[in-house]
C-alpha positions as CSV (number, residue, x, y, z in Angstrom):
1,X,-196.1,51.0,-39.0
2,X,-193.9,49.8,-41.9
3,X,-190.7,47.4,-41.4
4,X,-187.9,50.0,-40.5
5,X,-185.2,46.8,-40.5
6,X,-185.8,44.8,-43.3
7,X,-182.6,43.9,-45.2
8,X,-178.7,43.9,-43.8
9,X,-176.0,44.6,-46.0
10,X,-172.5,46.1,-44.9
11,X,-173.2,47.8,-41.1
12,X,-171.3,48.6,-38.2
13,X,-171.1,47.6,-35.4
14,X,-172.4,50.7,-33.6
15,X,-175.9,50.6,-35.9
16,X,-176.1,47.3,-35.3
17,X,-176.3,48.5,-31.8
18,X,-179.9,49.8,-32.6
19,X,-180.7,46.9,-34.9
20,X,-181.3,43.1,-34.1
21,X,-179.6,40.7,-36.7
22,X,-182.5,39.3,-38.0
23,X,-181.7,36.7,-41.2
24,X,-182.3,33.1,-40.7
25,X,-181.9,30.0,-43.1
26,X,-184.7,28.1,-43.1
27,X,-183.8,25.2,-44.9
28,X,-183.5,20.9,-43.9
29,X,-180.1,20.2,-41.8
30,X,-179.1,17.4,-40.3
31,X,-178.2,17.0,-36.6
32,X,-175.3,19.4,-35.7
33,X,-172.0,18.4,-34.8
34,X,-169.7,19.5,-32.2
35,X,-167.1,21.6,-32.7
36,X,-164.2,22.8,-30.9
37,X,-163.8,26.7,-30.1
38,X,-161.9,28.2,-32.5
39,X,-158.4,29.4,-31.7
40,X,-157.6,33.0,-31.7
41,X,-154.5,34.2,-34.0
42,X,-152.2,35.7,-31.4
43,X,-152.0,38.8,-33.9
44,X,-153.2,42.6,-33.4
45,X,-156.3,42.4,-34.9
46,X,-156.6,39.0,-32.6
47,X,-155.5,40.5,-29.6
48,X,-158.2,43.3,-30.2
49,X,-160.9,40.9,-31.1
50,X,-160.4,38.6,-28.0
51,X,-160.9,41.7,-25.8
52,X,-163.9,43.1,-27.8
53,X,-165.4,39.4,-27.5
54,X,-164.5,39.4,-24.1
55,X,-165.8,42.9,-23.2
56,X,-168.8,42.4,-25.2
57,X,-170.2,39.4,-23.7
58,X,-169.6,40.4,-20.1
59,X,-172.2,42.3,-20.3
60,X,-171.2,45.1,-18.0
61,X,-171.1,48.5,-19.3
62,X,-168.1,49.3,-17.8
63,X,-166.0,46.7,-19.4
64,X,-167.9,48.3,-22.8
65,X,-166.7,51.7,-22.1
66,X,-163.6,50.7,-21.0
67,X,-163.0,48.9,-24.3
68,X,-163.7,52.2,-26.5
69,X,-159.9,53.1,-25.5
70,X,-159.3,50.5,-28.1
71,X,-160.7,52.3,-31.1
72,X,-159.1,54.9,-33.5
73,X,-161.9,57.2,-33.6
74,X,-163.4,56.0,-29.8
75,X,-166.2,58.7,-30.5
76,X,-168.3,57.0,-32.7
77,X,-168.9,54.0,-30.7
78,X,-171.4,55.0,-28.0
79,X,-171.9,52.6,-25.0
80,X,-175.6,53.0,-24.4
81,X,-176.5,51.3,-27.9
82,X,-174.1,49.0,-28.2
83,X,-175.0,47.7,-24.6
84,X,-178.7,47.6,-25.3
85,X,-177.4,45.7,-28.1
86,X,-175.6,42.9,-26.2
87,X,-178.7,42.5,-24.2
88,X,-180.5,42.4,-27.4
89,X,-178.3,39.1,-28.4
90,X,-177.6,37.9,-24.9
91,X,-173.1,38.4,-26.5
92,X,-171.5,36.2,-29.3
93,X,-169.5,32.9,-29.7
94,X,-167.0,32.3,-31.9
95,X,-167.6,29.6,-34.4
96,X,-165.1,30.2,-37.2
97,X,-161.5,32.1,-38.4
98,X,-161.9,32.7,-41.9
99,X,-158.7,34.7,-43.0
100,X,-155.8,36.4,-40.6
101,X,-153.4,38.8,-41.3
102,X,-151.2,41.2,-39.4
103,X,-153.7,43.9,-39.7
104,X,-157.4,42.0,-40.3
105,X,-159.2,39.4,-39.3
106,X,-162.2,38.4,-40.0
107,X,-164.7,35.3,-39.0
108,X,-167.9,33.5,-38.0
109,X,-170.0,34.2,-35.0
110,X,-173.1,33.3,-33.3
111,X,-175.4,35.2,-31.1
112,X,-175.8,33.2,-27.9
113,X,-179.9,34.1,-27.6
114,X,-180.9,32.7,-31.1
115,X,-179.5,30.7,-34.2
116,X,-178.5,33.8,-36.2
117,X,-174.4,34.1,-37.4
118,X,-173.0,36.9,-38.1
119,X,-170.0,37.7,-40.4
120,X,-167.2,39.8,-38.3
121,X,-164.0,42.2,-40.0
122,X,-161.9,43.5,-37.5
123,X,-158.9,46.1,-38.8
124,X,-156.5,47.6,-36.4
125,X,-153.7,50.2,-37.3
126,X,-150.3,48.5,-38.9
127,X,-148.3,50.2,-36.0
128,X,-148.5,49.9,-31.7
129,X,-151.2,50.5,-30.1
130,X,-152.6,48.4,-32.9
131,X,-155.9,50.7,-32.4
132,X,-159.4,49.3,-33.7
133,X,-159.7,51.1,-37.3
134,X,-163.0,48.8,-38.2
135,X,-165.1,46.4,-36.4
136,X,-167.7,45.5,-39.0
137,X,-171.2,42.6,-37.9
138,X,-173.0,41.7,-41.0
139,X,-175.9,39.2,-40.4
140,X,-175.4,36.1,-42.5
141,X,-177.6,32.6,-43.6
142,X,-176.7,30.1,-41.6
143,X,-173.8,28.4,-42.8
144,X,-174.3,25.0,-44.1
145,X,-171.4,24.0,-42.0
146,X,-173.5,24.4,-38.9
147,X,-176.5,22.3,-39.4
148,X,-179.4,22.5,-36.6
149,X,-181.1,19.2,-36.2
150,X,-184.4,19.0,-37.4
151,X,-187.0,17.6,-34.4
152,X,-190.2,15.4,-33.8
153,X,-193.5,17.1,-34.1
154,X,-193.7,16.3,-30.1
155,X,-190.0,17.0,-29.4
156,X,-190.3,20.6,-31.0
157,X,-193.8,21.7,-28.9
158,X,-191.7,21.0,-25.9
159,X,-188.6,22.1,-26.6
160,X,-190.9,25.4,-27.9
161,X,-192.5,25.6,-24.9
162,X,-189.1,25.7,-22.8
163,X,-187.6,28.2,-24.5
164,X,-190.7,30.8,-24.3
165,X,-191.0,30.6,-20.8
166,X,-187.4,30.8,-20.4
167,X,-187.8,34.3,-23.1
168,X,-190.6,35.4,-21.6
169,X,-188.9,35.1,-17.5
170,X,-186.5,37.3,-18.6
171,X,-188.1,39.5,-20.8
172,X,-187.0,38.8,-24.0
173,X,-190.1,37.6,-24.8
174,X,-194.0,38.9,-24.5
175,X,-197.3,38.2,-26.9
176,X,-198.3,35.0,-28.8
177,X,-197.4,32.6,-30.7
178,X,-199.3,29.4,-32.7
179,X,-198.1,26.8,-34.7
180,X,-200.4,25.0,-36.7
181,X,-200.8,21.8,-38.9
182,X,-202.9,21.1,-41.7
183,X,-205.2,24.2,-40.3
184,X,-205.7,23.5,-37.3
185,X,-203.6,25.2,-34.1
186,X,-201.2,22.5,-32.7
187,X,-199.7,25.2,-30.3
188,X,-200.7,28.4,-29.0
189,X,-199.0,30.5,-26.4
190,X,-199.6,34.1,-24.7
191,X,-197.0,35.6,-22.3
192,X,-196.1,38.8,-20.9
193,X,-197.9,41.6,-20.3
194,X,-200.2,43.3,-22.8
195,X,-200.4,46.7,-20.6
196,X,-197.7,47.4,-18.2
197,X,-199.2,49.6,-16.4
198,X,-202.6,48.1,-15.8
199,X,-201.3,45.0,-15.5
200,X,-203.1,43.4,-18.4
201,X,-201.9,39.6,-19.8
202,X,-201.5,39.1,-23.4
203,X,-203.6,36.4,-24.7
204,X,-204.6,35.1,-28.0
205,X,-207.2,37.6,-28.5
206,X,-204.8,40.4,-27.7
207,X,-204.7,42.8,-30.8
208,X,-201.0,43.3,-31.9
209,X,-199.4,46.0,-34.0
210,X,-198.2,44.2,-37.0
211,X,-195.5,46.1,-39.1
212,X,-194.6,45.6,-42.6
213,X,-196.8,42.0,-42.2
214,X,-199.6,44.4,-43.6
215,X,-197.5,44.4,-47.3
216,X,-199.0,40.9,-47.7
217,X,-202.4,42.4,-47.6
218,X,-201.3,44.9,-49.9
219,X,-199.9,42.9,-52.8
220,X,-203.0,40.3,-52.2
221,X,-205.1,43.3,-52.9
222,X,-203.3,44.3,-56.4
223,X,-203.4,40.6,-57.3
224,X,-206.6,40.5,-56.9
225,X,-207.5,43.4,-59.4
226,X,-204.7,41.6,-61.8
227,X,-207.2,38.8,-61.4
228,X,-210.1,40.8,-62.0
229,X,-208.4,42.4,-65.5
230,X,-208.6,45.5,-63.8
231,X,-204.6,46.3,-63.5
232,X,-201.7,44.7,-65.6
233,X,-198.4,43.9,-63.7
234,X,-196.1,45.6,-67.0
235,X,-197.8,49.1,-66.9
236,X,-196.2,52.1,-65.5
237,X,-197.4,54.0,-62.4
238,X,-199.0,57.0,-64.5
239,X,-201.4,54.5,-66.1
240,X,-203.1,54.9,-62.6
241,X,-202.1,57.7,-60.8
242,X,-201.5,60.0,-64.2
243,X,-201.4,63.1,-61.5
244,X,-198.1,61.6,-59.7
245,X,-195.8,64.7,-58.9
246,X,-192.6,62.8,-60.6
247,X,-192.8,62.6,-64.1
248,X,-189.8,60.1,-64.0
249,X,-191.1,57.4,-61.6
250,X,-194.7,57.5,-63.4
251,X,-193.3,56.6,-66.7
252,X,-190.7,54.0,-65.3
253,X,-191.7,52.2,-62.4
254,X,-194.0,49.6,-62.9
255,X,-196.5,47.4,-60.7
256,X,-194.0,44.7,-60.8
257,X,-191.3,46.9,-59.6
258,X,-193.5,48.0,-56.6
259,X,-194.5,44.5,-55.5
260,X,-190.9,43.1,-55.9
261,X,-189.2,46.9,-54.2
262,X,-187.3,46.9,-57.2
263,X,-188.6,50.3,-58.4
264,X,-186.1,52.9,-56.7
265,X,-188.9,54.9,-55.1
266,X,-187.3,54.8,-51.3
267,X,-188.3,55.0,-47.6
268,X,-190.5,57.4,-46.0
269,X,-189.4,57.3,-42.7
270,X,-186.7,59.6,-41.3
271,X,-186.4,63.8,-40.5
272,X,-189.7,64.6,-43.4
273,X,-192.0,61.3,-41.3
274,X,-190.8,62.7,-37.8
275,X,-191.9,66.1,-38.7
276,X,-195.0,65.1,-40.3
277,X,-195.9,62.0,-38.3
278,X,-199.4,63.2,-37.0
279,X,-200.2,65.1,-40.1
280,X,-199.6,62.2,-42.0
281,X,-203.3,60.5,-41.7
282,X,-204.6,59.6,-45.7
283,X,-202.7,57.7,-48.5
284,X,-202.7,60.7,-50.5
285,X,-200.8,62.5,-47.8
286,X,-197.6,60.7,-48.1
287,X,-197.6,61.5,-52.0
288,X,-198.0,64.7,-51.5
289,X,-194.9,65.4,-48.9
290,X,-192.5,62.6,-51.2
291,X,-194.1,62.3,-54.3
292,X,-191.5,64.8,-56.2
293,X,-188.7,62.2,-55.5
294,X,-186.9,60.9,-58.5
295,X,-186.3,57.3,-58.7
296,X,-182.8,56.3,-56.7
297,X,-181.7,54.3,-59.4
298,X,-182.9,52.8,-62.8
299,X,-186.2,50.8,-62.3
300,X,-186.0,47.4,-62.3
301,X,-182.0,47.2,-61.9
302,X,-181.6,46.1,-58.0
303,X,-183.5,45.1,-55.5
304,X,-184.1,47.8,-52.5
305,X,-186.5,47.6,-49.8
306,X,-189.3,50.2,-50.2
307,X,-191.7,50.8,-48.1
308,X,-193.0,54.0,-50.1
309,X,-193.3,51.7,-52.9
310,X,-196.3,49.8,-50.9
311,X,-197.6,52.8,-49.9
312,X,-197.9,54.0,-53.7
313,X,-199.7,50.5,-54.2
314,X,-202.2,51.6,-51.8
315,X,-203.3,54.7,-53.4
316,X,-203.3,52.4,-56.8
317,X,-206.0,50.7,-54.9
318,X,-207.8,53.4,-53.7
319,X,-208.0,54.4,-57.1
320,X,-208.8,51.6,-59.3
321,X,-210.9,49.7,-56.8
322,X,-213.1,53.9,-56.4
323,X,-212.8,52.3,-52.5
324,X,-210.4,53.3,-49.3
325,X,-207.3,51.4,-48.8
326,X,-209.0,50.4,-45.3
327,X,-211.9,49.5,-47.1
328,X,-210.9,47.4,-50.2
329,X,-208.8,45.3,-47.3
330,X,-211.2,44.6,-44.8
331,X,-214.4,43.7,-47.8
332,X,-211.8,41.4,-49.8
333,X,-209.2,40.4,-47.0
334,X,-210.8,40.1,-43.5
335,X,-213.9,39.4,-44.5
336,X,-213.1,36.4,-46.7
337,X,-210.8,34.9,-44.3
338,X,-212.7,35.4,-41.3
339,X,-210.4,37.9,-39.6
340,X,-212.7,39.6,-36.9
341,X,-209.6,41.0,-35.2
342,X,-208.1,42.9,-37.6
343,X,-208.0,46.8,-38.6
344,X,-205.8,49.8,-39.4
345,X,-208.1,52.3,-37.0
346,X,-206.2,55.8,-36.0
347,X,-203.9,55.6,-33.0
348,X,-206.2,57.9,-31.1
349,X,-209.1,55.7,-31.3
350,X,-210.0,53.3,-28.3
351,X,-209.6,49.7,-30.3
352,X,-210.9,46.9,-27.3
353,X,-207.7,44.5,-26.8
354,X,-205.1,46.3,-28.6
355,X,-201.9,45.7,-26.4
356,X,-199.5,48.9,-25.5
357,X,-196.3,48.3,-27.9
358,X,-192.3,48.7,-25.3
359,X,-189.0,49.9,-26.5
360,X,-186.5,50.2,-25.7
361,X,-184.3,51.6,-28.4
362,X,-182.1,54.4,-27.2
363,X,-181.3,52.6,-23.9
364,X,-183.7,54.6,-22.2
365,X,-185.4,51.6,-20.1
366,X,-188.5,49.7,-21.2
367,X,-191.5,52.5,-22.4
368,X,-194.4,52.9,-24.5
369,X,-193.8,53.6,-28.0
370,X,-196.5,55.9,-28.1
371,X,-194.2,58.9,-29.2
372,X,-193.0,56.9,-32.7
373,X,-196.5,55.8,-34.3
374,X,-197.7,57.0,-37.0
375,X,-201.4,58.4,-37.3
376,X,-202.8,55.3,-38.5
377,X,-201.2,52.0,-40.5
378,X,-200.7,52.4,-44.5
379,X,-200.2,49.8,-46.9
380,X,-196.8,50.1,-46.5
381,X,-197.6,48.3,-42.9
382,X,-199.5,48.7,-39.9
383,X,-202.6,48.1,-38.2
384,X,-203.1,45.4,-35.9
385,X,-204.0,41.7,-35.8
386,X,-203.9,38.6,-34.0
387,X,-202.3,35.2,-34.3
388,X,-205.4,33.3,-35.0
389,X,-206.7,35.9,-37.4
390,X,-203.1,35.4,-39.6
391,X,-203.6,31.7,-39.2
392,X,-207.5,32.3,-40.9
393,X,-205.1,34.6,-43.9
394,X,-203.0,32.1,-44.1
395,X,-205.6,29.0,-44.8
396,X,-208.2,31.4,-46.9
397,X,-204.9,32.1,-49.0
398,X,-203.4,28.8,-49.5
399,X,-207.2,27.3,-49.7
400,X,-207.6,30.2,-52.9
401,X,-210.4,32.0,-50.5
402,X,-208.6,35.4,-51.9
403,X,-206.9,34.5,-54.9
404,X,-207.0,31.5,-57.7
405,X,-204.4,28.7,-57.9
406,X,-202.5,30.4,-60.3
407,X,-202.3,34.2,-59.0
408,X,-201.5,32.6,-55.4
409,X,-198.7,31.0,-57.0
410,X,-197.3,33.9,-58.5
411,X,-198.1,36.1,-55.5
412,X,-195.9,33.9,-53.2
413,X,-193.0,32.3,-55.7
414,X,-189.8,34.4,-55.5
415,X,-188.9,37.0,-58.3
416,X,-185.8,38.8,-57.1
417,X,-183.0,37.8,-54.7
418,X,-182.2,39.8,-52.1
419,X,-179.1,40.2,-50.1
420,X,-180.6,38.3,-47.1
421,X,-180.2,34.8,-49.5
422,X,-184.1,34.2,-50.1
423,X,-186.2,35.6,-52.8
424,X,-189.1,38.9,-52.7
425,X,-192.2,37.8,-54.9
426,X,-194.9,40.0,-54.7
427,X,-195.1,40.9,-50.7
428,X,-193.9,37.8,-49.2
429,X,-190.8,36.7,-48.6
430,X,-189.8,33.3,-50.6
431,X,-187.2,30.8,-49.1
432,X,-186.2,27.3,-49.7
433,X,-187.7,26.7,-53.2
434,X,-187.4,23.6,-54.2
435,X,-187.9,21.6,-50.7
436,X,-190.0,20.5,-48.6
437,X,-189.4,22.9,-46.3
438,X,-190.4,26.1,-48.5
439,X,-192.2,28.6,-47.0
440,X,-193.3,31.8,-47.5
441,X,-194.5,34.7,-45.0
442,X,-193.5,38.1,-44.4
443,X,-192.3,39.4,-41.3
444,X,-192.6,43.3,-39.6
445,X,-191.2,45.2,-37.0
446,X,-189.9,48.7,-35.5
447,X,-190.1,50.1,-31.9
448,X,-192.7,48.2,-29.9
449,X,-193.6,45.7,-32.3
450,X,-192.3,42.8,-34.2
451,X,-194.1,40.2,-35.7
452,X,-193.7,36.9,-38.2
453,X,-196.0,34.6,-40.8
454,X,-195.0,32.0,-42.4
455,X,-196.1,29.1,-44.4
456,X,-195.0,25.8,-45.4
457,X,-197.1,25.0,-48.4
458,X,-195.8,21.2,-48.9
459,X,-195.7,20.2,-44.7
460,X,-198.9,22.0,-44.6
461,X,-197.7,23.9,-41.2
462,X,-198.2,27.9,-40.5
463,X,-196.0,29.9,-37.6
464,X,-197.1,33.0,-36.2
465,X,-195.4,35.1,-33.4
466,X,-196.6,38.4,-32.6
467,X,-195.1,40.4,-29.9
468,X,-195.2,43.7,-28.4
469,X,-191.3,44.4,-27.9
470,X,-188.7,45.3,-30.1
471,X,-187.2,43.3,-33.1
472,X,-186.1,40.7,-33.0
473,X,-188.7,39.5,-30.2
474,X,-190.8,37.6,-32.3
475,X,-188.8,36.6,-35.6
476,X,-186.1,34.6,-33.0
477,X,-189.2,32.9,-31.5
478,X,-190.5,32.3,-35.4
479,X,-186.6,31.7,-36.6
480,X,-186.4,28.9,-33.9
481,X,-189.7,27.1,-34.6
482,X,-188.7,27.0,-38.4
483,X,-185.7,26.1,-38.1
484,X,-186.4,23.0,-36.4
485,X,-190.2,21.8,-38.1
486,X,-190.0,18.2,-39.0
487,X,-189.5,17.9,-42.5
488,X,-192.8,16.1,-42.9
């Protein structure tokens, strides 16, 4: 299944209830410093904050529910997801007041389970009660102000292997992860259970679903047919699919604009996927149900994450390459990097160490999220993988196993910025150009599965974390290893 999470821009409070803040820097800092606690404005929207702080990070629902007496419009603010939420980020601590008035207030915070800030606005009325109009989260890059300290090669397998069996106790934490060097595995983990209900142990060889990590795949597979003269970045989508339903995105959107999801051609999920899901089992399908959609807004103007954009690569595929999607992958992809583990077969087959993916979205307790996969992975994302089959992508990539020197380059170095702070190149996700801590991956995730890759092309290190929980399960785990990799 494709990423349904992938970029945060403005959001509420309430839908971050049903969303993990996700965005990390990932960039050298020196040690951190300590700071004193911030000091509340003794002001109405302080007042309101302090309790919402203080309400949120007890933990206890009825502190939560109490606290919705608070609001304008308490309606909209539903306890279930915003207390799955506060388990989610284990509550917040203040770090920073940026600006305070009589009626707004807004500021720094940091979840208490990981290394991700977020950016807070709260707004009460101008008159008593002073009642919450606007309580706004917005995930943010680490501030510069906050440095973490970079660690030993030794210091950082420990410290990884504390905080994993710490995640993992309490259930914040279940599948693998490996770190390598150079190649070679350094560190590799498995916890938590693979099957609930059979009692079955992940382990390395356990077979996770891997998201919108598939896109890397994808783009891979359209470089390689650049490489082979066989498609040109600049030419429109009708060039190769001269049948698509909308006359507008054929003619506008470009290759380029697919890769980089800069084309305007949208999501698929929502009402249309939930009413098709099962029916939904070729390539083709999906154009046929949202082919007739005009572009969102002028090609090439803004960036947008798409995942119908990848899927429309994979019929491009399909169609230049006279081969399946699932076929083109696995003889140019898996095979070439030795990735024996990997596949995109249909839900209902019987696939030998594929793990059972657990949600809990909705705050309905920890369940199989059998009832939210698709028929089969796309090229939007999907399918399933291991961590030591990523690490064999990852080193038949950077080793030009899949692609030349030149394409990997231009597959992997950022084209567009993106609200997150990093750069999209062509299915991978580009951050810290320019030092020797860049890296480039791709992460995935939606209910029951969350997953990271990424690679340090300079320190010759590789991360991967795949898990069987909900976002952000494995990107934290990823987000704390990168975060702290030596700088050489």
């Amino acid at each position: 299944m494709a990423h349904r999470s992938n970029a945060f821009g403005k959001i509420t409070f309430l839908a971050l209830a049903c969303i993990a803040l996700c965005v990390t820097v990932r960039a050298a800092r020196p040690p951190q410093a300590r700071r004193a606690t911030p000091e509340i404005p003794k002001t109405p929207p302080g007042e309101q904050f302090s309790a919402w702080l203080a309400a949120f990070n007890s933990g206890e629902r009825a502190q939560l529910e109490a606290f919705r007496s608070h609001y304008a419009k308490p309606g909209e603010h539903a306890v279930d997801g915003i207390f799955a939420f506060q388990k989610q980020t284990g509550g917040f601590d203040l770090k920073k007041i940026e600006d305070s008035t009589a009626t707004q207030l807004t500021g720094l915070v940091e979840e208490r389970g990981s290394d991700q800030f977020a950016h807070f606005n709260m707004e009460v009325e101008a008159a008593a009660p002073y009642k919450v109009t606007r309580l706004e989260l917005r995930a943010v890059a680490r501030p510069a102000e906050f440095p973490l300290a970079r660690l030993s090669q030794s210091d950082l397998l420990r410290a990884l292997r504390t905080k994993l069996e710490k995640d993992a106790s309490t259930d914040k934490f279940a599948g693998t992860v490996l770190l390598a060097k150079d190649g070679k595995p350094i560190f590799t983990g498995a916890y938590g259970m693979a099957d609930r209900e059979k009692r079955i142990p992940n382990t390395l060889s356990t077979k996770f679903r891997i998201g919108s990590m598939n896109k890397m795949f994808t783009a891979v597979s359209i470089l390689q047919l650049v490489q082979a003269g066989k498609i040109a970045l600049n030419d429109p989508v009708c060039k190769y699919l001269a049948d698509y339903p909308s006359k507008e995105i054929a003619a506008k959107v470009t290759i380029q604009h697919l890769l980089t999801h800069t084309g305007g051609t949208g999501d698929f999920f929502g009402p249309q996927f939930e009413a098709h899901r099962l029916e939904l089992k070729t390539l083709q399908d999906y154009l046929k149900l949202y082919g007739e959609r005009a572009p969102e807004f002028e090609p090439g103007s803004r960036w947008v994450y798409s995942n119908y954009g990848f899927l429309m690569l994979g019929v491009i595929v399909e169609r230049v390459s006279g081969k399946t999607y699932y076929d083109y992958v696995s003889e140019n992809i898996y095979q070439p990097a030795g990735m024996t583990s990997t596949g995109s077969l249909p839900e209902d087959q019987n696939v030998q160490d594929r793990s059972v993916g657990y949600t809990q979205f909705g705050d309905e307790g920890l369940r199989p999220n059998t009832d939210t996969l698709p028929y089969r992975g796309t090229s939007a994302g999907g399918g399933y993988s291991t961590v030591e089959d990523f690490l064999g992508f990852a080193n038949a990539l950077t080793n030009h196993k899949l692609l030349n020197a030149q394409n990997t380059d231009l597959l992997t170095t950022g084209k567009v910025d993106t609200p997150r702070g990093d750069k999209y190149a062509f299915g991978f996700v580009d951050n810290g150009a320019g030092t020797a801590l860049r890296h480039f991956g791709h992460g995935g995730g939606a209910p029951g599965m969350n997953g990271d890759l990424q690679v340090f092309p300079q320190t010759g290190y590789v991360v991967v974390v795949l898990s069987n929980l909900d976002p952000p399960a494995a990107s934290r785990v990823s987000d704390f290893i990168v975060n702290r990799l030596p700088v050489s």
